[in-house]
C-alpha positions as CSV (number, residue, x, y, z in Angstrom):
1,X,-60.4,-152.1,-31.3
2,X,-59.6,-149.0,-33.5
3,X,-57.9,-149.8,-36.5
4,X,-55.3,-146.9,-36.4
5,X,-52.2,-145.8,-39.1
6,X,-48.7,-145.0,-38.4
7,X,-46.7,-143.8,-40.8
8,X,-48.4,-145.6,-43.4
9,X,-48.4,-148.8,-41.4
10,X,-52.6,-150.1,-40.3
11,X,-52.6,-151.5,-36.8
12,X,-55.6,-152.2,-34.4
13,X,-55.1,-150.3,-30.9
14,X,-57.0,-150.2,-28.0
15,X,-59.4,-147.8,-27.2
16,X,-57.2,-146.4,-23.7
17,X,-54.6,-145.8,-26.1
18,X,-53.3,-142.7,-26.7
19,X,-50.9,-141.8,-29.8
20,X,-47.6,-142.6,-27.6
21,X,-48.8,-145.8,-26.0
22,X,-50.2,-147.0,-29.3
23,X,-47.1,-146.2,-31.2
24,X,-45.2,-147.9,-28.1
25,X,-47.3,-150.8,-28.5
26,X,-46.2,-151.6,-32.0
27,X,-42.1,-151.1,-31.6
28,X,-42.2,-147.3,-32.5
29,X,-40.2,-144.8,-30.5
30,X,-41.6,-140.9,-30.0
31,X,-39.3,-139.2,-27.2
32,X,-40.7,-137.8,-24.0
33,X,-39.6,-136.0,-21.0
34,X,-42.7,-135.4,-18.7
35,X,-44.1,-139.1,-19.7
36,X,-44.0,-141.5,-17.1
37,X,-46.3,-144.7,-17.4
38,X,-47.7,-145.5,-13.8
39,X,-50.4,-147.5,-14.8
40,X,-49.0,-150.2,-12.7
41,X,-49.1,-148.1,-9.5
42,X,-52.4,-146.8,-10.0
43,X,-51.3,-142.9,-11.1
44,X,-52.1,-140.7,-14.1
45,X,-48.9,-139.1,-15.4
46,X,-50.4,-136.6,-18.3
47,X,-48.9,-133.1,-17.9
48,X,-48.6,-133.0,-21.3
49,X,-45.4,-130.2,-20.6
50,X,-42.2,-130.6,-22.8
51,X,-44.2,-130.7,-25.7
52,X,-41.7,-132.9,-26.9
53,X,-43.6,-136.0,-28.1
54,X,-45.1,-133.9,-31.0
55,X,-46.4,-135.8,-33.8
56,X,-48.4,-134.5,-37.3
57,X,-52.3,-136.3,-36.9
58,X,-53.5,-136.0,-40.9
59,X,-56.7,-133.5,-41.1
60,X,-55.4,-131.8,-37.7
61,X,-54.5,-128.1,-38.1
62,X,-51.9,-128.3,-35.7
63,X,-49.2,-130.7,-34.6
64,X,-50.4,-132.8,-31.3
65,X,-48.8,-133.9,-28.1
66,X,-48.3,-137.8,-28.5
67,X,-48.7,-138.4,-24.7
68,X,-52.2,-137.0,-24.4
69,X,-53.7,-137.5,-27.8
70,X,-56.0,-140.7,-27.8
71,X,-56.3,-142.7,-31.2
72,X,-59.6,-142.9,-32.7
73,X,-61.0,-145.3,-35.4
74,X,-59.0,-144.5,-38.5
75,X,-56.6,-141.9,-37.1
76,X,-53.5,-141.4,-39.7
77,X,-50.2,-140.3,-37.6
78,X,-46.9,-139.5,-38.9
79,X,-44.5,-139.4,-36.0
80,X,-41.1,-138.6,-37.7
81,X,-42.9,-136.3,-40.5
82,X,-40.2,-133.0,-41.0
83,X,-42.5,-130.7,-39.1
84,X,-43.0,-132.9,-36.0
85,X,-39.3,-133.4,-35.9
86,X,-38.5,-129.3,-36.1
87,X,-40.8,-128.5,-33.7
88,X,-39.4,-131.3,-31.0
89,X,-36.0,-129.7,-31.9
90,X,-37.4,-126.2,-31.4
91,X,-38.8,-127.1,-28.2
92,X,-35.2,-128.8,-27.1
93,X,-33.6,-125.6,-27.8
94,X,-35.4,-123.8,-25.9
95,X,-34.9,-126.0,-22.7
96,X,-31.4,-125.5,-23.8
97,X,-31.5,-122.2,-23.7
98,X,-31.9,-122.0,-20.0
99,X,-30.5,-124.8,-19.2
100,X,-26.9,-124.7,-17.2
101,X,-23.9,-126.0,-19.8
102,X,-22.2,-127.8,-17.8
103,X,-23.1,-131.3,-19.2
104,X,-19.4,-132.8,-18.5
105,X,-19.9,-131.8,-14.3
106,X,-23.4,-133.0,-14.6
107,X,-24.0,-135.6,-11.8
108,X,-26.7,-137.2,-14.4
109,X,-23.9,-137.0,-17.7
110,X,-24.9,-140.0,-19.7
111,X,-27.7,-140.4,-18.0
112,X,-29.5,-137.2,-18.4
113,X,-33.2,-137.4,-20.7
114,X,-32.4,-134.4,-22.3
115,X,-29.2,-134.4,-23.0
116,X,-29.5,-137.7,-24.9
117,X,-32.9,-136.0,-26.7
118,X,-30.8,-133.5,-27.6
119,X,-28.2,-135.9,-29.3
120,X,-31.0,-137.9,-31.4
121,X,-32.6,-134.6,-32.4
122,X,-28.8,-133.6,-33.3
123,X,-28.9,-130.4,-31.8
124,X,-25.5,-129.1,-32.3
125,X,-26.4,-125.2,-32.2
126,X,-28.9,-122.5,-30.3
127,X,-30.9,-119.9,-32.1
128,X,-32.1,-118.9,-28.9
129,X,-30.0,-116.8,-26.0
130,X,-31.2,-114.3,-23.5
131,X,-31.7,-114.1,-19.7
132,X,-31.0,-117.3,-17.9
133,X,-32.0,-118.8,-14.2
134,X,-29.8,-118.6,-11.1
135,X,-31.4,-119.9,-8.2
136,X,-29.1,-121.3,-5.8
137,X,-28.3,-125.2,-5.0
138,X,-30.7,-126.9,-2.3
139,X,-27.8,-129.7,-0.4
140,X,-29.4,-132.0,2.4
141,X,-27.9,-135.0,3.7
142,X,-29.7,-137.0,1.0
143,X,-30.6,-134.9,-2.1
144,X,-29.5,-132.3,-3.7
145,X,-31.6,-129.9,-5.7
146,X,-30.8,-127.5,-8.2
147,X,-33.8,-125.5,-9.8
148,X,-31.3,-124.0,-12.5
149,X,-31.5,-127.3,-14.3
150,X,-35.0,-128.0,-13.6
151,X,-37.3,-128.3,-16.8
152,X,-40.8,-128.1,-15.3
153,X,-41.5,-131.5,-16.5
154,X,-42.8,-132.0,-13.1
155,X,-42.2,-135.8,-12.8
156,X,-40.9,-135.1,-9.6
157,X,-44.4,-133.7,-8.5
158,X,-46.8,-136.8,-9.5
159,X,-44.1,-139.2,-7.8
160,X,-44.1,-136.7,-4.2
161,X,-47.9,-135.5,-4.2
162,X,-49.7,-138.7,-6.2
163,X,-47.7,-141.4,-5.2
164,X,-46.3,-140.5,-2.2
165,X,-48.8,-138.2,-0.9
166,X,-46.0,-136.3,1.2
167,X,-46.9,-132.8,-0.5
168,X,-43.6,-131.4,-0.9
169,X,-42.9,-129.9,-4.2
170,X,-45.3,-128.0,-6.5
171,X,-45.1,-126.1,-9.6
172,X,-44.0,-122.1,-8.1
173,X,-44.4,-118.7,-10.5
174,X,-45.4,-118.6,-14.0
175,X,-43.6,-117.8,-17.1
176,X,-39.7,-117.3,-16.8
177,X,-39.7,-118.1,-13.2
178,X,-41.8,-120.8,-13.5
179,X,-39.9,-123.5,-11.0
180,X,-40.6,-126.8,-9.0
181,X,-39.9,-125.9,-5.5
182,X,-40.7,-126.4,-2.3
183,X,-43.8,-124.0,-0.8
184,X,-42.2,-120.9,0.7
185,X,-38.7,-122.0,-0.8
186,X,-37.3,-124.0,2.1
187,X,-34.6,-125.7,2.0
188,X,-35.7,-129.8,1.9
189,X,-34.2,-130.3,5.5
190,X,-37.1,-128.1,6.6
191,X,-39.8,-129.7,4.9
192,X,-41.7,-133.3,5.5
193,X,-39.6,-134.8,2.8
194,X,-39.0,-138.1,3.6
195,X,-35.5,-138.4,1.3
196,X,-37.1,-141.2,-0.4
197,X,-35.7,-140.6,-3.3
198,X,-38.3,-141.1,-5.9
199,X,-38.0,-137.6,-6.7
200,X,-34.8,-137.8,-8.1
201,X,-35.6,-141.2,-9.5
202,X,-37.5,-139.9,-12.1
203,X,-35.9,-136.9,-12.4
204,X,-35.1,-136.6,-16.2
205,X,-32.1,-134.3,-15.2
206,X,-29.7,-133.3,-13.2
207,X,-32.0,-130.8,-11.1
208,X,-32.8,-133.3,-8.5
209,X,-29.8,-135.8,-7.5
210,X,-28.8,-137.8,-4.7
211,X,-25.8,-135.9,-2.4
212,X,-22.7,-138.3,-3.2
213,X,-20.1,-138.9,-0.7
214,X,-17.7,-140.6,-3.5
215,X,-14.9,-138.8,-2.6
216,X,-14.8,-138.8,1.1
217,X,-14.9,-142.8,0.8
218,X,-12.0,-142.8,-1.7
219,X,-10.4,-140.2,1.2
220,X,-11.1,-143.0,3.6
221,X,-9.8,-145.9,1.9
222,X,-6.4,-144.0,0.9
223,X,-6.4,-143.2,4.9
224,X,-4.0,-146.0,6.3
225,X,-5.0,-145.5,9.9
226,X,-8.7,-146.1,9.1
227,X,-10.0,-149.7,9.0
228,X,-12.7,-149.7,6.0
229,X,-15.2,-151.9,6.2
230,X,-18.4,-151.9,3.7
231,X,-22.0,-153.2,4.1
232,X,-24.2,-154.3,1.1
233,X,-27.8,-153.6,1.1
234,X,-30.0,-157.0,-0.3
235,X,-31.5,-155.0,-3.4
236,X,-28.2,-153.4,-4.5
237,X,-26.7,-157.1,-5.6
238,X,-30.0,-158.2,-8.0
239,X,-29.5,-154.2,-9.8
240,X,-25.7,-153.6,-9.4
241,X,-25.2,-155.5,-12.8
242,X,-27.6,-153.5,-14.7
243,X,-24.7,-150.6,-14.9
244,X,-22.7,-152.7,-16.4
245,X,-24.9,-154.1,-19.1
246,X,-26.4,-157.1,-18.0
247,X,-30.1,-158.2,-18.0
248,X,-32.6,-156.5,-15.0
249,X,-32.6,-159.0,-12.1
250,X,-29.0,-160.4,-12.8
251,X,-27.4,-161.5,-9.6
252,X,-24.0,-160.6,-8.9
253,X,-23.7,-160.9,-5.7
254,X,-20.0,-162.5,-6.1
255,X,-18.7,-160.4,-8.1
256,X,-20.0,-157.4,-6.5
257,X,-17.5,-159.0,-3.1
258,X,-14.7,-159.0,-5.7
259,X,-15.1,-155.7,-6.6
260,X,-15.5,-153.7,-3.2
261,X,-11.9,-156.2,-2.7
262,X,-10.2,-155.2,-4.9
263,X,-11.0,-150.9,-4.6
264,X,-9.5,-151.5,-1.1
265,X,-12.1,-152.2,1.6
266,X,-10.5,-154.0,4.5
267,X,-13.5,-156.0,5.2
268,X,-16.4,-156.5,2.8
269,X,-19.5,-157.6,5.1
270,X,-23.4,-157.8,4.1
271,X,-26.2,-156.0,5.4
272,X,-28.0,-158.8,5.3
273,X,-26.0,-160.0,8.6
274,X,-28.3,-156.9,10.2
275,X,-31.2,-158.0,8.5
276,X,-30.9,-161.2,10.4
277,X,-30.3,-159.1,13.4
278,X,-33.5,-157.0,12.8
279,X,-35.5,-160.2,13.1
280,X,-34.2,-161.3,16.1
281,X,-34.8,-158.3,17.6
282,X,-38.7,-157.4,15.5
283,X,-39.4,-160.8,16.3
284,X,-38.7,-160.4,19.7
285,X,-41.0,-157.4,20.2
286,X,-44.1,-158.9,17.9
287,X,-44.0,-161.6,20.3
288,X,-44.1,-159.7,23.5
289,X,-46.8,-157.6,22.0
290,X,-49.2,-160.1,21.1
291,X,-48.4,-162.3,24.2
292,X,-48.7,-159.8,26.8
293,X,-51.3,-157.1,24.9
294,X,-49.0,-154.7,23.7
295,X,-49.7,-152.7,21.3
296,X,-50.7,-153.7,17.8
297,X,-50.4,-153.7,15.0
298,X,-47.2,-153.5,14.8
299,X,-45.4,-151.4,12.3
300,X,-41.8,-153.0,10.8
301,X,-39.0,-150.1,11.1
302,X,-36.5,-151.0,8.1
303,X,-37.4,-148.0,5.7
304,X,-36.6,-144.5,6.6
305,X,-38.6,-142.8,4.5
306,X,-41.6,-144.5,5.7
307,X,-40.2,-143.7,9.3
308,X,-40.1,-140.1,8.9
309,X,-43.2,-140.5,6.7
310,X,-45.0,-141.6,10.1
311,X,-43.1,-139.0,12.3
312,X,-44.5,-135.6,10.3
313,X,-48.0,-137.4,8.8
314,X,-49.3,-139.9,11.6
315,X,-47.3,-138.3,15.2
316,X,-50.1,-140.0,17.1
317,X,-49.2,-143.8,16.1
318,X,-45.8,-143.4,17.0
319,X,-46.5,-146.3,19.4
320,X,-47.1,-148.5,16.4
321,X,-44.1,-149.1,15.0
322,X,-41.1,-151.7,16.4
323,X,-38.3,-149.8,18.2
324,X,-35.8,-152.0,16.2
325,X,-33.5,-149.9,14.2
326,X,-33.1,-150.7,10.4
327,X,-30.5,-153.8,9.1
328,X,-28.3,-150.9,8.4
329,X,-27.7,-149.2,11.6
330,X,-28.1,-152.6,13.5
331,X,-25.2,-153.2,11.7
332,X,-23.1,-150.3,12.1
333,X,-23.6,-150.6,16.1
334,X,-22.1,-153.6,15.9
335,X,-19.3,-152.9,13.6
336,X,-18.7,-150.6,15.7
337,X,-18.9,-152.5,19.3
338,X,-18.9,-156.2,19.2
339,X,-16.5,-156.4,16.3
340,X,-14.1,-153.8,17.5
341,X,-13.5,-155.2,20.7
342,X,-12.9,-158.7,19.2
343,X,-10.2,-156.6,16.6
344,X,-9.1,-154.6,19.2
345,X,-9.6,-152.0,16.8
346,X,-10.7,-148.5,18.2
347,X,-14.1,-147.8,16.7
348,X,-13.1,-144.1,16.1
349,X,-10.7,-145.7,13.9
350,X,-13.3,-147.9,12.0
351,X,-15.3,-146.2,9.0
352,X,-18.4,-148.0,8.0
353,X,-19.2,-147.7,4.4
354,X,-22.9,-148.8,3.2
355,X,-23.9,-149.2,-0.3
356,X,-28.0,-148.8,-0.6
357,X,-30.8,-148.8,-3.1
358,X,-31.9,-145.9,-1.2
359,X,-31.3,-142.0,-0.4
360,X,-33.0,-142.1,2.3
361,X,-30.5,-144.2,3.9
362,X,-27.9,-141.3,4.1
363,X,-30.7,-139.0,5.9
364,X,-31.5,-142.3,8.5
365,X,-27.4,-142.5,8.9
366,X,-27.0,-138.6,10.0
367,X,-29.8,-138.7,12.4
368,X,-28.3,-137.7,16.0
369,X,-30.5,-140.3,18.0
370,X,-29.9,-142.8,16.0
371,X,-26.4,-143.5,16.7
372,X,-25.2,-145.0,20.1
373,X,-22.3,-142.6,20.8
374,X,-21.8,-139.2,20.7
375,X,-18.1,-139.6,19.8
376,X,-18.8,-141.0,16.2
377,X,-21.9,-142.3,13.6
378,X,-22.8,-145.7,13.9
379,X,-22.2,-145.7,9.5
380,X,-20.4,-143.0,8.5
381,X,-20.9,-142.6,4.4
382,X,-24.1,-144.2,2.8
383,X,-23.3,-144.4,-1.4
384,X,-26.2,-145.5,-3.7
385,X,-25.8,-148.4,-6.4
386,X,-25.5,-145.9,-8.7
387,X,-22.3,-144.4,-6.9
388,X,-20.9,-147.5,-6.4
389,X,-21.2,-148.3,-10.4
390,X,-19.3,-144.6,-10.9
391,X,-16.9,-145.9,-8.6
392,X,-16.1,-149.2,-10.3
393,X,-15.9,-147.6,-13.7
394,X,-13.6,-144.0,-11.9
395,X,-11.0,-147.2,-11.2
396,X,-11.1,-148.6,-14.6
397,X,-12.2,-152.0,-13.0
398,X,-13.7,-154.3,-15.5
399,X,-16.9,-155.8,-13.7
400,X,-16.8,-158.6,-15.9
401,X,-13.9,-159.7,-16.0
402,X,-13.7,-160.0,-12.1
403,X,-13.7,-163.2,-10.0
404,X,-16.5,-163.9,-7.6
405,X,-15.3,-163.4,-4.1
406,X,-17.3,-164.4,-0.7
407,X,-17.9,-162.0,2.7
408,X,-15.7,-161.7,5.3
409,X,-16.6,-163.4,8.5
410,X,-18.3,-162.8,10.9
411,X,-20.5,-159.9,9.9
412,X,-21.0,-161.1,6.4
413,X,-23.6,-164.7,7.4
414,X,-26.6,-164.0,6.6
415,X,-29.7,-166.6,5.7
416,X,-32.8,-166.7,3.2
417,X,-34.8,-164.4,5.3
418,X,-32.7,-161.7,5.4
419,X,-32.4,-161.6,1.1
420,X,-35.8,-160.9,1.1
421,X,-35.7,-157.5,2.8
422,X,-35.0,-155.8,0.0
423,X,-38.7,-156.7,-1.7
424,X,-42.0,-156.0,-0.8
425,X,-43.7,-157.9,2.2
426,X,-40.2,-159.3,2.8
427,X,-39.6,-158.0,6.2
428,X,-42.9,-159.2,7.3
429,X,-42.2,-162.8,5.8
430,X,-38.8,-162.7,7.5
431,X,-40.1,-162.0,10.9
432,X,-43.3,-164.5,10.7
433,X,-40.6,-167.5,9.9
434,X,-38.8,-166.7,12.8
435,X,-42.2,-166.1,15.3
436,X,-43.7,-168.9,14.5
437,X,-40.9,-171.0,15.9
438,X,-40.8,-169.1,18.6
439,X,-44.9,-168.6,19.3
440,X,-45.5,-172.4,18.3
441,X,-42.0,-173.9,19.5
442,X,-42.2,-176.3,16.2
443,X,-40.7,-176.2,13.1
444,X,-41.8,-174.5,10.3
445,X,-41.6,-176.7,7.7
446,X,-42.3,-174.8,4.2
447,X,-40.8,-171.2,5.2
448,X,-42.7,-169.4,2.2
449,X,-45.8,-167.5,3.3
450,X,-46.8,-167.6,-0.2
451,X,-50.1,-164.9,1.1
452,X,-47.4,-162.0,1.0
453,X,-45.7,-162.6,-2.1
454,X,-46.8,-160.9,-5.7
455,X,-46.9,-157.4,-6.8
456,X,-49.8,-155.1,-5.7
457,X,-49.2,-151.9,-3.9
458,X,-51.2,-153.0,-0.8
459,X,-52.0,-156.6,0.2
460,X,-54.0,-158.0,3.4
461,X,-53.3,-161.7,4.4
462,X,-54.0,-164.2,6.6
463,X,-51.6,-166.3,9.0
464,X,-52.7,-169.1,11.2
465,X,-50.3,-169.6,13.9
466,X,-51.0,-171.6,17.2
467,X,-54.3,-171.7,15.8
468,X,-55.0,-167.7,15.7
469,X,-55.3,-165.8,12.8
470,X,-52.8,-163.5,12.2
471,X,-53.8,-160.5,10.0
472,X,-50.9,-158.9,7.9
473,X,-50.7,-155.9,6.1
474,X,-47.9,-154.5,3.3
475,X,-48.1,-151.8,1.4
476,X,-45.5,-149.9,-0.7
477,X,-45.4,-146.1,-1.5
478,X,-46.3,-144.1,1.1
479,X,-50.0,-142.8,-0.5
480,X,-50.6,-146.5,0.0
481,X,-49.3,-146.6,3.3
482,X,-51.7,-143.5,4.3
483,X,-54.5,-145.4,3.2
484,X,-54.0,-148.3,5.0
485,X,-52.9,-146.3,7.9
486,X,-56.0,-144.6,7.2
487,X,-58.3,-147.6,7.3
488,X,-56.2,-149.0,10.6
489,X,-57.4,-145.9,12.5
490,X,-61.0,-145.7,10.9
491,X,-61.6,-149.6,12.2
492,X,-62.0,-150.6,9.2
493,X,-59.1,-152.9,8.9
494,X,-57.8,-155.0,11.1
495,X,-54.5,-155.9,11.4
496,X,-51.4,-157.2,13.9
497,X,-48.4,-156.9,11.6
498,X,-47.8,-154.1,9.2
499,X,-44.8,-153.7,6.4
500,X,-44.3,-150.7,4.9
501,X,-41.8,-149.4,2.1
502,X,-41.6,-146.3,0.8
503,X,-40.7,-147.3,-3.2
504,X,-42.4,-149.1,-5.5
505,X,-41.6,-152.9,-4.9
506,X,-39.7,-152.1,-1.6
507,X,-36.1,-151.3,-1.5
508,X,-35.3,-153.0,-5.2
509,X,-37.3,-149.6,-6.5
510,X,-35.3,-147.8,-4.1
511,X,-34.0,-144.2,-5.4
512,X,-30.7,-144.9,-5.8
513,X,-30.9,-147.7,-7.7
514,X,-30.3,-147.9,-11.5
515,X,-32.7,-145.7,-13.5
516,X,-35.7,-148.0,-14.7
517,X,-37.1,-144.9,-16.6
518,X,-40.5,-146.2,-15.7
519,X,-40.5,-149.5,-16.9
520,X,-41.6,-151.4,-13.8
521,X,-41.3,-155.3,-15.0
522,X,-37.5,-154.3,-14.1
523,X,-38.5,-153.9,-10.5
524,X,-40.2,-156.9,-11.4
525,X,-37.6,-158.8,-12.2
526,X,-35.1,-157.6,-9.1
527,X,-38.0,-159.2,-6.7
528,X,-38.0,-162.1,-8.3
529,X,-34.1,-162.6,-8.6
530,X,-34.5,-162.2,-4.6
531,X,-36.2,-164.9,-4.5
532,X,-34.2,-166.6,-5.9
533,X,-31.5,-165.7,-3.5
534,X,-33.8,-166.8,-0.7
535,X,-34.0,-170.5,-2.1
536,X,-30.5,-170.8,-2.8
537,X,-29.7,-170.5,1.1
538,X,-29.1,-173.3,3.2
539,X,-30.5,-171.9,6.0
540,X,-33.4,-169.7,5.5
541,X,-34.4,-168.6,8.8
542,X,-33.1,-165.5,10.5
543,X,-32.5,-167.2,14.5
544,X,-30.5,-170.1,12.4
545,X,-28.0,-167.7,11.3
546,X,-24.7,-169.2,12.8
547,X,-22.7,-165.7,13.3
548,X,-25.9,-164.3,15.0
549,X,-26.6,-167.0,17.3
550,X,-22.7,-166.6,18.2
551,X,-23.1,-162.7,18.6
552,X,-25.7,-163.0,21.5
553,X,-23.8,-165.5,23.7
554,X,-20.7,-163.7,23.0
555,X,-22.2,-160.3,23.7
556,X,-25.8,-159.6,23.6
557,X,-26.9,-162.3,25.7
558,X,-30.4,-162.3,24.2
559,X,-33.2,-160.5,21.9
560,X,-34.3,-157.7,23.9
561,X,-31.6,-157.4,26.6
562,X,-30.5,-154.2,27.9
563,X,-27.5,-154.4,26.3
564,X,-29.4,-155.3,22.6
565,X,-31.9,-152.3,23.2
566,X,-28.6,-149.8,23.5
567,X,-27.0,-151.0,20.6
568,X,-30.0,-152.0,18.4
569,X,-32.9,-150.0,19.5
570,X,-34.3,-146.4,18.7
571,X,-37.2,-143.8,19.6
572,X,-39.1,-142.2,17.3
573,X,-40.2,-138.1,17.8
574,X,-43.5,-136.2,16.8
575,X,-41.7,-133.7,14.0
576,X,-43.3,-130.2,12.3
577,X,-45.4,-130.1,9.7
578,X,-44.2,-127.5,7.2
């Protein structure tokens, strides 16, 4: 244990320390913008790039980047000394310098890394002026990427080629034109992204942002001949609050109803209704499959980044996963069908609104196949958390001060099982509560598979039903998802049931969600509020759901009917790999 000295102050570290972690460790603050701390998901973040965590190391010639430095026995560090502060400034100005001034139209105003960096280092003027980037503006479904404000602190390159092992941006030219782009400069569309977001989750500026729809859903709900109805995604009501200034993993699910109330949604429904759904229909197929020798394992379909993940990386397992669309589509199809017709409402009329953790989400909502008419989407605008939380303050609405409101009926029932989506190995839990009953025909008394709870990035675990062991595997990030994928097709594993989510924790590290800025006991803290969630519910199991059980004699007639695999089933298709 090093004794180490900052600014005057003795403290013992530990020898993995470096300067930053050290001075971390002990309450001290040195600002970063290519720092990430990954340790938790097993990835080294040192690019060492902005050069902004400079601090003055007594005996060194030179000043020293905080973020790669490690502390030695007796090392004396001055973080705020006059020279390490000038040269942080220095190297602020000159990101400024071409850097885009348009901080007020910023998507990421008050949010951006450096623009706050700037503030502390009160940079109020520019020494340096010259030649300045114009690239042009990258606009998917999903993200949006602009190179012009893009600092080369290439976080978003450790999150797309270390963690999620899809490949798709990389540092491109040197000097000036130095850039994080895409190989060949093609547009994101015609890449293997996957839209999962992470990307722009860590992104400490505006260069990579999700593609907002905000204004075509305040359009909609000024539009007096659309009915407006809004789903919520399980993850966005244990994050929502965080906007707002209330502890990570604050629940606010009531409140969160008020809200979407009083902004003018005619009906305000839960996606956890089609998370319920999912299961009937997941459940339904993982029962056939191991019954009748189907094939297995079988992969749960609620993420869409790990979907098209699978469709680019692993074309030749596209057997493997469940043909069940995600809660969210399920959803929509039946906004869109079953509770039309009972409105006599005409579903070109209907607009379905869904607020998600995730950007993927608005890619999964524009694909063509995925909808079940060619007349109209399924959901027609998917908004992040974070959009929704620019939405409530655009209105002037005071979050706390609102009243806590309920769903609407019918589409807004949901049980236990379906809160849990929105962690990792949810889905699978979900499912096996519901199977069980159905394999075993007996009650499952304690409904927790406590094997596929906790935190690590992949877990294997064992499930006795009917007296066969069940072998369950779920992973989140997709590099984790390639190695278990990896060791599925090697023989090496063995598994029936696999759950796979593209961000870290599942959907509650989703990319849309409120920026953590790396700090992943606030992940943390959202599973466990969802948890929570679960055990408040009555009823806990997906086929106990009352509104569901009522939707398929009403008009599905049962899991796996023709009429449930038009409205609630997909395909999956081998795509390029560019």
């Amino acid at each position: 244990m090093p004794k180490v000295y900052i600014n005057g102050n003795e403290f013992e570290a530990s020898e993995k320390d470096t300067v930053l972690t050290a001075v971390q460790k002990f309450g001290g603050y040195i600002p970063t913008l290519c720092y990430m701390n990954l340790k938790d998901v097993n990835i080294e973040n040192k690019p060492s790039s902005c050069r902004v965590c400079m601090v003055e190391i007594e005996g060194r010639r030179t000043l020293a980047p905080a973020c790669t430095t490690p502390v030695f026995e007796g090392i004396k560090i001055k973080t705020h000394s006059r020279m390490a502060v000038e040269a942080r400034r220095t190297a602020v100005q000159l990101l400024l310098s071409d850097h885009p001034q348009d901080c007020l139209k910023c998507p990421k105003n008050g949010d951006c890394e450096l623009q706050k960096i700037a503030a502390e280092l009160h940079v109020v003027n520019n020494p340096y002026f010259g030649k300045t980037s114009n690239y042009d503006q990258d606009i998917s479904a999903a993200i949006i990427r602009d190179p012009n404000k893009c600092i080369m602190c290439r976080r978003c390159e450790t999150m797309c080629n270390d963690f999620q092992t899809v490949g798709v941006l990389s540092a491109i030219d040197r000097g000036f034109g130095a850039v994080v782009k895409p190989s060949f400069d093609l547009p994101l569309e015609e890449t293997t992204c996957t839209f999962c977001g992470q990307c722009a989750a860590v992104c400490p500026t505006g260069a990579l942002v999700e593609r907002s729809y905000i204004d075509e859903v305040w359009k909609e709900l000024e539009n007096e001949e659309k009915h407006v109805v809004v789903q919520t995604a399980p993850a966005v009501r244990v994050a929502l609050a965080e906007e707002f200034g209330y502890e990570p993993g604050t629940i606010s699910t009531g409140k969160m109803v008020g809200v979407l109330k009083l902004m003018g949604f005619d009906k305000v429904f839960d996606t956890n209704f089609g998370a319920d759904l999912t299961i009937m229909e997941e459940a339904t197929e993982f029962k056939e499959r191991l019954e009748n020798g189907g094939f297995l394992p079988m992969l749960t379909s609620c993420c869409p980044g790990w979907v098209k993940f699978i469709e680019h990386q692993f074309p030749n397992l596209l057997e493997m996963p469940s043909s069940a669309k995600s809660p969210q589509q399920m959803f929509g199809a039946i906004a869109k069908s079953y509770y039309a017709q009972k409105n006599n409402i005409d579903p070109k009329n209907i607009t379905v609104v869904s607020i998600m953790p995730c950007l993927a989400k608005k890619y999964e909502a524009a694909r063509e196949e995925i909808n079940t008419s060619p007349e109209y989407r399924d959901v027609d605008y998917v908004l992040t958390t974070r959009e929704l939380a620019k939405m409530i303050k655009e209105a002037g609405i005071n979050f706390k001060a609102v009243p806590e409101r309920e769903y609407d009926s019918p589409l807004g029932e949901s049980t236990g099982a379906a809160a849990i989506f929105g962690r990792t190995g949810g889905v699978a839990e979900a499912a096996l509560r519901t199977a069980y009953e159905w394999i075993t025909g007996n009650e499952l008394k304690e409904v927790e598979f406590e094997q596929l709870h906790g935190y690590e990035s992949i877990r294997v675990a064992e499930v006795e039903i009917n007296g066969k062991k069940l072998r369950v595997g779920v992973a989140y990030g997709l590099g984790n998802a390639r190695k278990l994928l990896e060791d599925v097709q090697s023989g090496k594993i063995e598994l029936h049931l696999i759950e796979i989510m593209a961000c870290p924790g599942g959907c509650v590290g989703g990319g849309g969600q409120p920026y953590h800025h790396g700090d992943l006991n606030v992940i943390k803290k959202r599973i466990d509020a969802l948890n929570v969630v679960d055990k408040s519910k009555i009823i806990r199991k997906s086929h106990e759901n009352p509104s569901i059980v009522r939707l398929y004699n009403e008009y599905l007639e049962k899991p796996g009917s023709e009429k449930s695999h038009q409205l609630l089933h997909t395909h999956y298709m081998e795509r390029e790999w560019l």
